[in-house]
C-alpha positions as CSV (number, residue, x, y, z in Angstrom):
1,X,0.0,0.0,0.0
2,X,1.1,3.5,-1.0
3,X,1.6,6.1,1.5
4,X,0.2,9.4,0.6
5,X,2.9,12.1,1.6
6,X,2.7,13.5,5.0
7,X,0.3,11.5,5.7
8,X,0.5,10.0,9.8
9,X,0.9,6.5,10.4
10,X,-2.7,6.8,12.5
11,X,-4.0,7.5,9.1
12,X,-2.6,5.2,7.3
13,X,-3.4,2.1,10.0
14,X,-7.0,4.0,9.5
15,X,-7.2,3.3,5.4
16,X,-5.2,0.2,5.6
17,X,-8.4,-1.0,8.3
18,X,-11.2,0.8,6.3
19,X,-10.4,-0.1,2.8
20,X,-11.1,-3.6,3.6
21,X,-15.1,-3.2,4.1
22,X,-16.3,-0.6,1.4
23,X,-20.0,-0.4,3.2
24,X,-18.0,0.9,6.4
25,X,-16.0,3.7,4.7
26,X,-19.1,5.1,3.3
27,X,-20.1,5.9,6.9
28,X,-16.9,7.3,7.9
29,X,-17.7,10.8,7.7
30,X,-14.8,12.8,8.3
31,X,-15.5,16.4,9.3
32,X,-11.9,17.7,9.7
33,X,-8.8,16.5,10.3
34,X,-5.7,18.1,12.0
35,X,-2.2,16.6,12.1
36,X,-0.8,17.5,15.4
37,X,3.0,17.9,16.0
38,X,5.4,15.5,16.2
39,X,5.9,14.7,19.5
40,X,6.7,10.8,19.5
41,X,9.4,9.1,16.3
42,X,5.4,9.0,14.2
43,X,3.2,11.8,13.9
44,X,-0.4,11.0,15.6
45,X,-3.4,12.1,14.2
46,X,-6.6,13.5,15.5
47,X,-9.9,13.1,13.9
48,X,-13.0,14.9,14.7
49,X,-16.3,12.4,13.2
50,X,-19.6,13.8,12.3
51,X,-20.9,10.6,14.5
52,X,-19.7,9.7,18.1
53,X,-18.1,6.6,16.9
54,X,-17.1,4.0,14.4
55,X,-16.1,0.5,13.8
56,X,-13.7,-0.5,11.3
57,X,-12.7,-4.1,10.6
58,X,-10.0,-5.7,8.6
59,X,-12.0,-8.1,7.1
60,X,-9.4,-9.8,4.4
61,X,-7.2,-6.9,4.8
62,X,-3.8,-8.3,4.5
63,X,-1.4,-5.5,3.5
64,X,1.6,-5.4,4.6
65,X,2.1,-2.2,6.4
66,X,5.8,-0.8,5.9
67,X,5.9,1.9,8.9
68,X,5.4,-0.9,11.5
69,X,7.6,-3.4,9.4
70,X,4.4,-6.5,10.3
71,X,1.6,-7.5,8.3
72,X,-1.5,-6.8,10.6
73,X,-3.3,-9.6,10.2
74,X,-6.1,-8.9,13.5
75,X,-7.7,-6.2,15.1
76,X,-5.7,-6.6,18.2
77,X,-2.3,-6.9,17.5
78,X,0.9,-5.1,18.7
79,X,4.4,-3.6,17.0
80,X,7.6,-1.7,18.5
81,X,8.1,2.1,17.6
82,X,11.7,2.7,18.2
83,X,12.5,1.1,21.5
84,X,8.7,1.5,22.6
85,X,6.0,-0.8,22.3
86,X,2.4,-0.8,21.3
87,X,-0.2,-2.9,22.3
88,X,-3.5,-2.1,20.1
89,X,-7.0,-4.3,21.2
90,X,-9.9,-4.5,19.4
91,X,-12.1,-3.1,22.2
92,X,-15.7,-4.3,20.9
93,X,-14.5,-8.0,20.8
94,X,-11.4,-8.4,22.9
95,X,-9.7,-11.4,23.6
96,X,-8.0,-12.0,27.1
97,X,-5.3,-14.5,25.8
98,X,-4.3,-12.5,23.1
99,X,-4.0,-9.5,25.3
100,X,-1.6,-10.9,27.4
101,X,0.5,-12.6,25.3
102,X,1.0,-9.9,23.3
103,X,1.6,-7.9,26.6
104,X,3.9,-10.8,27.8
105,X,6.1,-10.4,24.2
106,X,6.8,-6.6,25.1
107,X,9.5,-7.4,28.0
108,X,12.1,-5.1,27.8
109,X,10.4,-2.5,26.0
110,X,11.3,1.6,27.3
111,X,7.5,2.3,27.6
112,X,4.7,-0.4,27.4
113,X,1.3,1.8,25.6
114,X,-1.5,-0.1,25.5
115,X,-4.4,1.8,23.5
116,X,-8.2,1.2,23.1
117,X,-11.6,2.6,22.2
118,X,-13.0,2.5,26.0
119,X,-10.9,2.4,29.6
120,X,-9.5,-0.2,31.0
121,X,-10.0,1.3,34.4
122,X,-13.6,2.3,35.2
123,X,-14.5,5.9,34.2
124,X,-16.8,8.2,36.2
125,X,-19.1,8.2,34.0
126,X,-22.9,6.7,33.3
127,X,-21.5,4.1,30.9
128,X,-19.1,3.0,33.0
129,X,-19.5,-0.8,32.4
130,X,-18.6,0.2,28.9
131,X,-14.9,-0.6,29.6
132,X,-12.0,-2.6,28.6
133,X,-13.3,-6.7,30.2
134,X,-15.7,-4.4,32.1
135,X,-18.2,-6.9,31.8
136,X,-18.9,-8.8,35.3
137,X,-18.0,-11.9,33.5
138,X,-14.4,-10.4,33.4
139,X,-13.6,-8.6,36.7
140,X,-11.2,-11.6,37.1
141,X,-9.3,-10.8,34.1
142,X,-9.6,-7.1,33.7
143,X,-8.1,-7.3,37.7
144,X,-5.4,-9.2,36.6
145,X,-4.5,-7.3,33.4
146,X,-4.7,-4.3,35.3
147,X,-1.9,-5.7,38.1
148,X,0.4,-7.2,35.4
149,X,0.6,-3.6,33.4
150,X,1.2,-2.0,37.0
151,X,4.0,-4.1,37.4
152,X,5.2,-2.4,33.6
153,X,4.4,1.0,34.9
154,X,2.0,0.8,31.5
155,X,0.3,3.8,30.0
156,X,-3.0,3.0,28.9
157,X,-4.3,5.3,25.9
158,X,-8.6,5.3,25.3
159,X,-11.1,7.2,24.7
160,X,-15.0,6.6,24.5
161,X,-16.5,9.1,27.7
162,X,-15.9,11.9,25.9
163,X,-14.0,14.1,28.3
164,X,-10.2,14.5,29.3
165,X,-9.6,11.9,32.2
166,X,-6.1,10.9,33.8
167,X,-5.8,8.7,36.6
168,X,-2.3,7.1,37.9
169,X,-2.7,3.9,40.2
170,X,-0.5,2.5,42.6
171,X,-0.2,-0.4,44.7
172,X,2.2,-3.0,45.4
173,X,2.1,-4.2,42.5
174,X,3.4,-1.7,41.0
175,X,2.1,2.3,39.1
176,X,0.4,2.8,35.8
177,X,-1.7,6.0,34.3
178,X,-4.3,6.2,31.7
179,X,-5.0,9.1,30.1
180,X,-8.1,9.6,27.8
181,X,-8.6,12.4,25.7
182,X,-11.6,13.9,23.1
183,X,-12.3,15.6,20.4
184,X,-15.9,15.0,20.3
185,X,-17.7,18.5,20.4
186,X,-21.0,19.2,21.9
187,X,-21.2,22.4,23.2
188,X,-18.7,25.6,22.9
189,X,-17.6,25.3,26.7
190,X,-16.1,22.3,25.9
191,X,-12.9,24.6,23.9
192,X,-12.1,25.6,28.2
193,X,-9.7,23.7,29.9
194,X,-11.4,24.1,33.1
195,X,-11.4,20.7,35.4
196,X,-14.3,19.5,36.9
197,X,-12.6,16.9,39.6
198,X,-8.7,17.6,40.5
199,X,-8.4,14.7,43.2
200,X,-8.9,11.3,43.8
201,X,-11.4,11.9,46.7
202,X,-14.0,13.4,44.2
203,X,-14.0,9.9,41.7
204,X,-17.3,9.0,41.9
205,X,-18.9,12.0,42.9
206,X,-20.0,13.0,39.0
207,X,-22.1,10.0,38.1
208,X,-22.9,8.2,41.6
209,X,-25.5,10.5,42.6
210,X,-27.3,10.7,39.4
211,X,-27.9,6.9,39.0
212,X,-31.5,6.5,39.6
213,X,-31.6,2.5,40.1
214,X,-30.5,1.0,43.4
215,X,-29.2,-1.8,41.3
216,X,-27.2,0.6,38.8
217,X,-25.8,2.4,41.9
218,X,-24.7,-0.5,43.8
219,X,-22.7,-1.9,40.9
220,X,-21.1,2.0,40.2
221,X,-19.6,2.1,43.9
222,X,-18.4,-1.4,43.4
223,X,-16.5,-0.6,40.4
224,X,-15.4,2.2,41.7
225,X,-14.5,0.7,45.0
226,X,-12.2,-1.5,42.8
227,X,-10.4,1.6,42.0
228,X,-10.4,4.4,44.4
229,X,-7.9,2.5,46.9
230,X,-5.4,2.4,44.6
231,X,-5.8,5.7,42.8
232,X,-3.3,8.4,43.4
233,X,-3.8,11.1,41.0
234,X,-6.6,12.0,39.4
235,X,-8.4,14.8,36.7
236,X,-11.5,15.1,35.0
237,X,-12.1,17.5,32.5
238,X,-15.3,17.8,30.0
239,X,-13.4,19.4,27.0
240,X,-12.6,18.4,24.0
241,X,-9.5,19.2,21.2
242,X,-6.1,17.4,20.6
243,X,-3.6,15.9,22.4
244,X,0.2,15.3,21.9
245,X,2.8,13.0,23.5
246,X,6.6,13.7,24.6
247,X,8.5,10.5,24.9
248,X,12.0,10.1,26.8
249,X,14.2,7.2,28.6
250,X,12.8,8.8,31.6
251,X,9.1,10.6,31.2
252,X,6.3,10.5,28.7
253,X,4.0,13.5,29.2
254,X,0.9,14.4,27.1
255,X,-0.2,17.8,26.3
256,X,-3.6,18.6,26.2
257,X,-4.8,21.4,23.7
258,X,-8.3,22.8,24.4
259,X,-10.3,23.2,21.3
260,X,-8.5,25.3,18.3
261,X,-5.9,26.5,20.6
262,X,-2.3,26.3,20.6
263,X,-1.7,27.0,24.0
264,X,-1.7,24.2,26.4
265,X,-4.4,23.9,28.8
266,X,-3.0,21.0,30.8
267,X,-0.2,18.7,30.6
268,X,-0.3,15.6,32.2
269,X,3.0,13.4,33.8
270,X,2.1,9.9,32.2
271,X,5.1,8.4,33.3
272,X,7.9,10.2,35.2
């Protein structure tokens, strides 16, 4: 497959995934598109979609993809940028074994990332079953995934809630952050940088109390009781626009830019 010029890898993973089910594509209504700086060895791209989300499979798609040096042959699947690696999983149809082998084949890697649709670690948010293994049926692998990428000091990159979230855990086990990010509009106050929670006391406190079902409530607190013990840093903001990431032997740091702006409005110590 040809690379169009200056085009970012994210992009190019993006056509490589869509050109293999036509029907799809024709749905994929890109609004606009902005490039952000580089900031890691690829650039990463940012994409704002007409609809909230999308689904793209690689049905058949077997092109050999020359900027990760693999042929991606699955929706999950992983590949080493530099001395980094990537672990990519298909959020809508994950598969635990696959996860953490791949995980498992990173050792020695600088930085472990490990990105996805939805968190891993429960969001504050109403949908926040909607989650990486965040079905009940998985609370013993989605607790296990989450200590074994604690003991990689992993940095888990999502999205789905439609907000700018960071959280960094630590527990014996070991640290790890996640940091999700948005450029889903849906008001004009959303181009503020202007946090809504600043410490781990107040996870929780956004979508607990507006949960009208005993039932729905009691299964919030205990998904955030899973959490909260072991959460040590902690930011919610309801903004949207484009993120970058800095990448060292010692720190990775992303850079949050509120909506058009080039100023940042938060910056956020991933690993450090």
């Amino acid at each position: 497959m040809t690379r169009r010029a200056g085009e970012p890898v994210f992009l190019e993973v993006l056509r490589h995934l869509a050109k293999a089910n036509a029907e799809i594509l024709a749905r994929l209504r890109v609004r606009e598109f902005r490039s952000v700086q580089r900031a890691i060895p690829f650039r990463v791209g940012v994409a704002r979609f007409r609809e909230r989300h999308f689904l793209v499979r690689p049905y058949g798609a077997r092109d050999e993809l020359r900027e990760l040096g693999q042929e991606v042959t699955s929706t999950t699947y992983s590949f080493r940028q530099g001395d980094d690696a990537w672990v990519v999983v298909d959020f809508n149809c994950p598969n635990p074994d696959l996860v953490n082998r791949l995980v498992d084949s990173t050792q020695g890697a600088r930085h472990l990332f490990l990105v996805t649709h939805g968190p891993l670690v429960f969001s504050d948010s109403g949908s926040f079953r909607w989650s990486l293994f965040g079905a009940p049926k998985y609370n013993e692998v989605r607790r296990a995934l989450i200590a074994k990428l604690m003991r990689r000091r992993a940095i888990i990159l999502a999205g789905h809630t439609h907000v700018i979230d960071f959280k960094r855990l630590r527990s014996s086990e070991g640290e790890l952050t996640q940091f999700i990010t948005s450029a889903v509009w849906t008001n004009e106050e959303m181009a503020f940088s202007k946090p809504a929670a600043t410490t781990p006391k107040e996870y929780g406190e956004s979508t607990g109390p507006q949960l009208t079902s005993e039932r729905a409530r009691d299964d919030f607190h205990t998904c955030i009781g899973e959490v909260k013990p072991n959460l040590v840093e902690y930011s919610l903001t309801r903004a949207a626009g484009h993120a970058t990431l800095s990448v060292t032997d010692a720190s990775v740091k992303a850079t949050f830019y509120p909506g058009d702006s080039r100023k940042p409005g938060q910056v956020f110590e991933l690993v450090s």
